[in-house]
N, C-alpha and C positions, 0 to 999 in steps of 0.2 A: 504494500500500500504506500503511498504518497503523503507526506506531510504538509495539508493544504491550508493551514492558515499564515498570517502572515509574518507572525513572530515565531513561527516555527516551536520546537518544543521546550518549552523554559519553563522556570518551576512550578509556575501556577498549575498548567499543561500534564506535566508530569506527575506533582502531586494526584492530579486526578485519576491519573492511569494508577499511580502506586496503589491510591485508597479501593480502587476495584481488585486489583493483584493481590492484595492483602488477604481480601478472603476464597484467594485460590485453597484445593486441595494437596497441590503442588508448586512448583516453581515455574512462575510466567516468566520469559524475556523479551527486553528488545532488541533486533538484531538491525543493525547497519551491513552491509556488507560481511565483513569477516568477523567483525568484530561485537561482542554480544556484553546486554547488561541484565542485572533482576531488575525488572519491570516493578518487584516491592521497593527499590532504594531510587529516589529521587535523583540523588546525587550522582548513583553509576548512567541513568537515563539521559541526564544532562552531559555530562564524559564524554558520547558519545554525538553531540555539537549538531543534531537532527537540525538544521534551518528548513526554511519550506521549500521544498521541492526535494526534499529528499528520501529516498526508499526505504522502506525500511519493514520488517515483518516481527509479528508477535506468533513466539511459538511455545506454546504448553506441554508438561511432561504428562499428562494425564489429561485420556480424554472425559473425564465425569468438570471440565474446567471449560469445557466447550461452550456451554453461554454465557461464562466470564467472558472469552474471548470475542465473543460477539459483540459484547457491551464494550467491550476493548473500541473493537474497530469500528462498530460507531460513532464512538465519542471521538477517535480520530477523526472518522469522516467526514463530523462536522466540524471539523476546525476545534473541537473542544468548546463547543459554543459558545465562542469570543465573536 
């Protein structure tokens, strides 16, 4: 998926995705490229320097975490409703 708002993903942004990752069963990430954070720590999400327009995919260790990640890429989709 594409990170389509305009500030791309900064704390506020991030926070939001952690507080859903929080109540996974498992470990949510975010992945850039090669390079991967927990979707729970704000701070490894932002490490990872996601501005808009950039790629990037949420991947779960368990699938009973599947409408977490729905709610995931929602909230992306919309820009995080900023």
């Amino acid at each position: 998926m594409v990170i389509v708002n305009d500030l791309g993903l900064h704390a506020r942004s991030a926070a939001k995705i952690a507080e859903l990752a929080q109540a996974a069963n498992s470990e949510v990430w975010l992945q850039k490229g090669e390079e991967r954070a927990d979707a729970k720590s704000i701070i490894d999400m932002l490490a990872l320097a996601c501005q808009k327009g950039s790629e990037v995919a949420f991947v779960i260790d368990d699938e009973t975490d599947l409408n977490l990640l729905d709610k995931i890429v929602k909230l992306v989709e919309s820009g995080f409703g900023e």
